[in-house]
MDAnalysis code that builds the backbone (N, CA, C; Angstrom):
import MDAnalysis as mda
import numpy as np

u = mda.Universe.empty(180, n_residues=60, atom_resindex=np.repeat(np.arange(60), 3), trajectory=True)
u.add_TopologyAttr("name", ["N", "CA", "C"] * 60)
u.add_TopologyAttr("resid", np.arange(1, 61))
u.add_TopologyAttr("resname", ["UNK", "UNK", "UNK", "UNK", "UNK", "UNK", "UNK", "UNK", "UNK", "UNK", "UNK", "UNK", "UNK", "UNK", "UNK", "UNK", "UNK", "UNK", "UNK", "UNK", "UNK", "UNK", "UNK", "UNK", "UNK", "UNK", "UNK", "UNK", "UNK", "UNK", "UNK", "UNK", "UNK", "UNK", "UNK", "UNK", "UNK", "UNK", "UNK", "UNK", "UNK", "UNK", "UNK", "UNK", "UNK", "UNK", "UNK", "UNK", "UNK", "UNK", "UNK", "UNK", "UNK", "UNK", "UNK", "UNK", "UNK", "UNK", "UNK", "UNK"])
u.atoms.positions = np.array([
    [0.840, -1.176, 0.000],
    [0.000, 0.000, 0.000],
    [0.890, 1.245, 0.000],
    [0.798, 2.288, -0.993],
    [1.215, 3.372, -0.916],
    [0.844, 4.669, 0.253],
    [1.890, 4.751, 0.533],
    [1.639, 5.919, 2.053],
    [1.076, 7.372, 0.897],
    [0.504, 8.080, 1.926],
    [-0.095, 9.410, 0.994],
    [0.058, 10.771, 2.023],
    [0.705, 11.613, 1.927],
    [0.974, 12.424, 2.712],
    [-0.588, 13.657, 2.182],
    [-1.684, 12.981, 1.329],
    [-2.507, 13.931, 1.263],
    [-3.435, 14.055, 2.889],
    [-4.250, 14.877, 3.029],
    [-4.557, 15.093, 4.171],
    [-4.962, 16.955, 4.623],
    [-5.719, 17.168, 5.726],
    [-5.519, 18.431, 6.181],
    [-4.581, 18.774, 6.855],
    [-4.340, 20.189, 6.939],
    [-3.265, 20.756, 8.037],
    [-3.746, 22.062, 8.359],
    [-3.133, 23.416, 8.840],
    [-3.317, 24.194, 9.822],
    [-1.900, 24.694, 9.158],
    [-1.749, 26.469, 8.370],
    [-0.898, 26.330, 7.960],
    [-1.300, 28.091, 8.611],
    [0.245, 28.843, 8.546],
    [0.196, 30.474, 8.930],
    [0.665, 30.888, 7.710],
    [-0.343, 32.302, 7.384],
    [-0.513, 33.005, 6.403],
    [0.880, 33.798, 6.300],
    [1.378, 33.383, 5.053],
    [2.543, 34.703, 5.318],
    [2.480, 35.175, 3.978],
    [1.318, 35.532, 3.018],
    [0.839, 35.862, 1.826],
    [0.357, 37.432, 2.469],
    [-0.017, 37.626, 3.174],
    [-1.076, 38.468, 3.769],
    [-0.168, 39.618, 4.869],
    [-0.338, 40.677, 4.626],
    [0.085, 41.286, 5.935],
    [-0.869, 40.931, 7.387],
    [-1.852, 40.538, 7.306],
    [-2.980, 40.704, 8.419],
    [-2.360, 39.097, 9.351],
    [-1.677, 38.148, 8.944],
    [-1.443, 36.773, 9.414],
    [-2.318, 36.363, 9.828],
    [-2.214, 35.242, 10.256],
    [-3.641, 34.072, 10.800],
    [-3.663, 32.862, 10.287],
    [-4.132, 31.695, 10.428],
    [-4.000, 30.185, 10.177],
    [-5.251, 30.351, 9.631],
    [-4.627, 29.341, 8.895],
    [-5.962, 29.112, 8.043],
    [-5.920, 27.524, 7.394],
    [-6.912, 26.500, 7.457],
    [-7.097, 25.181, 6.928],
    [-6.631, 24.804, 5.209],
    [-5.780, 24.005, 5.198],
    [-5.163, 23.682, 3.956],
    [-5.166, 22.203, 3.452],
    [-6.022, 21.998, 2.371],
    [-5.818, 20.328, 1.584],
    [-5.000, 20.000, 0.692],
    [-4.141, 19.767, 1.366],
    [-2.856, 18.985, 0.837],
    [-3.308, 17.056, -0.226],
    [-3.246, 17.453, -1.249],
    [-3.692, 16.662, -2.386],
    [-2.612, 16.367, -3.415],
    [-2.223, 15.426, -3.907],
    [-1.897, 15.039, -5.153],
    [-1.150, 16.248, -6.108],
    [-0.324, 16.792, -5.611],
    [0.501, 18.233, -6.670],
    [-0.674, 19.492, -6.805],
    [-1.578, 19.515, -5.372],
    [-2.592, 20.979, -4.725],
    [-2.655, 20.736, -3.682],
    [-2.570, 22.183, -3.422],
    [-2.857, 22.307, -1.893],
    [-4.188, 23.064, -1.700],
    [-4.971, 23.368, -2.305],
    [-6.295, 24.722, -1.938],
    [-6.545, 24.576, -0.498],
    [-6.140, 26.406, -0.527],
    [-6.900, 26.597, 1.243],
    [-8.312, 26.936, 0.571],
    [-8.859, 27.953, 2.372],
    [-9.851, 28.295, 2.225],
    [-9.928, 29.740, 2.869],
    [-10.692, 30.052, 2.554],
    [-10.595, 31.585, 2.464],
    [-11.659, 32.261, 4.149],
    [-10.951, 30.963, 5.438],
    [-11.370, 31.367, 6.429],
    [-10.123, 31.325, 7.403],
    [-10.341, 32.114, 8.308],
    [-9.281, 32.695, 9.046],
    [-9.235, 32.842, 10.649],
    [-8.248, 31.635, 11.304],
    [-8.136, 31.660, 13.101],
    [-6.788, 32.191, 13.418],
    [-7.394, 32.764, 14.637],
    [-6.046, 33.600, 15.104],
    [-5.279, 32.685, 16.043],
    [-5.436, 31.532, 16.207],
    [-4.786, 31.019, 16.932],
    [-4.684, 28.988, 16.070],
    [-3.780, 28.423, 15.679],
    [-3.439, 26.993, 15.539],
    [-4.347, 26.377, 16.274],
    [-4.647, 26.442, 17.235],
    [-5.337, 25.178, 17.876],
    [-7.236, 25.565, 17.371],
    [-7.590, 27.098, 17.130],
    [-8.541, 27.263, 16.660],
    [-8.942, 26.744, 15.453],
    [-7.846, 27.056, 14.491],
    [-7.655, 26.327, 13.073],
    [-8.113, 24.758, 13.109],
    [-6.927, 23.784, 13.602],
    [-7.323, 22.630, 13.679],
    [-8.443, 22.234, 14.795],
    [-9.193, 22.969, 15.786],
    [-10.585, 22.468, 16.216],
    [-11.468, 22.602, 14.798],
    [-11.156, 23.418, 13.951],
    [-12.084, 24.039, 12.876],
    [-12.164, 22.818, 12.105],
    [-10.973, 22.338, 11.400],
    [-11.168, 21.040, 11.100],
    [-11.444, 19.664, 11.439],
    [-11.192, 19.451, 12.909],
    [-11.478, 18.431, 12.970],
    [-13.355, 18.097, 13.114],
    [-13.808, 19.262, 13.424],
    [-15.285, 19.558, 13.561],
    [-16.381, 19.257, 12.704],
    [-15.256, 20.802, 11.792],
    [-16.485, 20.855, 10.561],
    [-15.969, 20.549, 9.040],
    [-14.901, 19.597, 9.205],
    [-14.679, 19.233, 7.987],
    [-14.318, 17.375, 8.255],
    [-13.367, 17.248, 8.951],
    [-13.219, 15.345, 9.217],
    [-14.366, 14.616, 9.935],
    [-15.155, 15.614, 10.583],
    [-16.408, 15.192, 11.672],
    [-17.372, 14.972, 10.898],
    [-17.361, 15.334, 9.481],
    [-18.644, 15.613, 9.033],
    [-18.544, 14.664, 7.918],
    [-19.674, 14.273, 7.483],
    [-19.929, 12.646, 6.578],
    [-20.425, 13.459, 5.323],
    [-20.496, 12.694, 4.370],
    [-20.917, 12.775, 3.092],
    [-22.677, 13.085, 3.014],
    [-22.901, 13.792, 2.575],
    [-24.448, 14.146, 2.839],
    [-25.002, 13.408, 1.471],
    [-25.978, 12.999, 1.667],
    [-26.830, 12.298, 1.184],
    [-27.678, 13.027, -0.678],
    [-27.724, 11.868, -1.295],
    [-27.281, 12.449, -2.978],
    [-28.906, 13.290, -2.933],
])
């Protein structure tokens, strides 16, 4: 089985003068963030583990 370093992370803005973490999907040669913003790492990753790994596939 091939290991896959795709996955979320919790990355700090240094694009931006304003800084802040913000949630990043690390994929296959992309990364797309998202265009929401915690002032603190541990806010970031509660953010994901919540409302993005917590949450199931909604129904077709």
């Amino acid at each position: 089985m091939k290991r896959s370093d795709n996955g979320w992370f919790a990355e700090w803005d240094r694009e931006t003068t304003n800084g802040g973490w913000r949630p990043v999907l690390q994929l296959d040669g992309h990364a797309p963030d998202f265009d929401i913003w915690f002032s603190t790492k541990q806010e970031c990753e509660d953010w994901i583990r919540e409302e993005v790994i917590g949450c199931g596939m909604l129904p077709e």
